[in-house]
N, C-alpha and C positions, 0 to 999 in steps of 0.2 A: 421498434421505434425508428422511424427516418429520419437522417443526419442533418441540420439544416445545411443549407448547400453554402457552403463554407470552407476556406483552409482547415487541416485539420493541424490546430494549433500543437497539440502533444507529441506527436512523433516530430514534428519540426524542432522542437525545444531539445526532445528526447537526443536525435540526430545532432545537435549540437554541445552536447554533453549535458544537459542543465538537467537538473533532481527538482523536484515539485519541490512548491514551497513549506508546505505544511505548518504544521501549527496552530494552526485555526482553521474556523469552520467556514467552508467557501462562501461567500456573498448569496441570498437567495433572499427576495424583499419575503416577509411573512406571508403577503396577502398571494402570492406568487404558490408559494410553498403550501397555503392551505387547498392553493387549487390543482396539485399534484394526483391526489387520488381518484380527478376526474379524468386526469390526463389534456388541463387542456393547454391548447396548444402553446400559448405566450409562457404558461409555466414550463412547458418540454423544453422551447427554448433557451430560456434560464438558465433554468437545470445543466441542460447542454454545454452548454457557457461554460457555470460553475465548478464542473463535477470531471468535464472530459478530460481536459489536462492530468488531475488529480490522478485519474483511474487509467490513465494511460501510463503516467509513470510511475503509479507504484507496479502494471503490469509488466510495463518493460524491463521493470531493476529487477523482476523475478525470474521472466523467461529468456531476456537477454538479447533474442531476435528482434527485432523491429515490426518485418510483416506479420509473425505470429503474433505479436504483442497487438498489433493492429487489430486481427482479426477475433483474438481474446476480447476486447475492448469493446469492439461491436457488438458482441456474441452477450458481454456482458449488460450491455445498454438496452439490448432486446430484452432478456431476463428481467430488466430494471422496470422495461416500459410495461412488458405483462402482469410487473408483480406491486406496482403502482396503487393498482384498487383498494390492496392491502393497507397499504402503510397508513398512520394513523399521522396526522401532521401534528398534533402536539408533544409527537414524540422527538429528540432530537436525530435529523435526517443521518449526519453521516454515518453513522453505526451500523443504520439502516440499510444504507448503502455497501460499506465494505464486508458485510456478510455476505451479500451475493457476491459482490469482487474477490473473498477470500476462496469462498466455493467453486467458483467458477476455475479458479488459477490452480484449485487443489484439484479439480474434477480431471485437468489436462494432464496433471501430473501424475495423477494414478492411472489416467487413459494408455500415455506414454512410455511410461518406465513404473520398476514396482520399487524401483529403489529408495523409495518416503521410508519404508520400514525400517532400511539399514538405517539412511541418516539418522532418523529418531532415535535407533536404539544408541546412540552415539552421542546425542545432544540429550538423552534421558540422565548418561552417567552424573549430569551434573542438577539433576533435578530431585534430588532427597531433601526433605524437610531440614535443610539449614536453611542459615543466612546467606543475600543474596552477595553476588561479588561486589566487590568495594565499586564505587559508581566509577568509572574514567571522566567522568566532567561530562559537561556539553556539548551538543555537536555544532551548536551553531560558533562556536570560534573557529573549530575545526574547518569548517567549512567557508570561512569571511577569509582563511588562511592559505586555500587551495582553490584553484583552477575547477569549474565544474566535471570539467575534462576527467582529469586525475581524480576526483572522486567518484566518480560513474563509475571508471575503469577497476578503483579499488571495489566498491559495491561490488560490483559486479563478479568479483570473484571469491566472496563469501559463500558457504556454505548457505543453502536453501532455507532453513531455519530459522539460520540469524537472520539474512537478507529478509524472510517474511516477517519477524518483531523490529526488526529497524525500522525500513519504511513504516510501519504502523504508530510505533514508537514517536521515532523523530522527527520523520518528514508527515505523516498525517497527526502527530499532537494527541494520539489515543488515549487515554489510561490504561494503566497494565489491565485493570482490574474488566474493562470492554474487550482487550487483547486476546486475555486467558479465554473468554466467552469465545471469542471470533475463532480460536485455531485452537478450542478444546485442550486448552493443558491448563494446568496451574498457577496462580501467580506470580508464585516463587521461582516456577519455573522459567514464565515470562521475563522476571526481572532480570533474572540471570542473561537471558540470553540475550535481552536487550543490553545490557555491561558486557558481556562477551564478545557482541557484536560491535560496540564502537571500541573497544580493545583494541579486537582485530582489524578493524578498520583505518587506525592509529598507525597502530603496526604497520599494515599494508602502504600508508602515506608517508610513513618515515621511511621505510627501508628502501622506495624508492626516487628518494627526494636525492 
């Protein structure tokens, strides 16, 4: 899919610390969205619009590079545009959407290093059929409370795991229960690691405040 010839608003934002908005589903008129699996153009557009910021920063908060996050991003919107035919538009898009974004981000990581094994077996210790950790609250005070700067920076130094159910979580507004689906684990185990994850994230903004 070629990029409309445009600023590319995501790493601009990204480079200035700011974390996608999340929480809702991007802006896409209906009639827009049911003309997606023809690929036509005014819908690509849209799309474009809607969706590139979104998939830019949850790429970036993962890999942490910028130009690779660039070029993840792209890599993934080609994927998106081939796999277009497919998607069914009275299904709801972004799910649709961050399964390829999940794959894609996971594909580089196994490409790169094999170390997904270790982390997991590490982030498993806390996935046995209990209860999930006590919630830490919100993140959105967290975040009305801190510089986007200082949140980036904290993000950014989470473990891979959390880092991938938070953005999903938080900043895209998922259900655990679409989560577990997207990164194949359990919901229980999602929960977890989504409370684990703004924990630590807590932690990290206190200790250096």
């Amino acid at each position: 899919m070629s990029a409309p010839s445009r600023p590319l608003s995501g790493p601009q934002a990204a480079r200035r610390g700011q974390l996608p908005a999340g929480a809702s589903e991007p802006d896409l008129d209906p009639a827009l969205k049911a003309r997606l699996p023809a690929r036509d153009p005014a819908a690509l557009s849209a799309f474009f619009e809607a969706y590139f910021p979104r998939i830019y920063g949850y790429v970036r908060g993962l890999v942490r590079d910028e130009h690779l996050a660039e070029d993840l991003t792209q890599d993934i919107f080609l994927l998106l545009h081939r796999g277009l035919p497919s998607y069914d538009p009275s299904r709801e898009l972004r799910p649709w959407v961050f399964a390829v974004v999940v794959n894609r981000v996971r594909d580089h990581w196994r490409s790169r290093r094999g170390r997904r094994d270790l982390e997991r077996t590490s982030l498993d210790e806390e996935e046995a059929p209990d209860l999930p950790s006590p919630d830490p609250g919100p993140l959105e005070p967290l975040l009305a409370a801190e510089s986007g700067t200082r949140v980036r920076e904290a993000v950014d130094r989470l473990p891979e795991g959390l880092r991938e159910v938070l953005f999903l979580r938080a900043f895209e507004g998922l259900e655990f229960a679409a989560i577990a689906a997207l990164i194949d684990r359990n919901e229980v185990a999602v929960r977890k690691r989504s409370s684990r994850g703004l924990a630590e994230l807590r932690k990290l903004l206190e200790s250096d405040a």
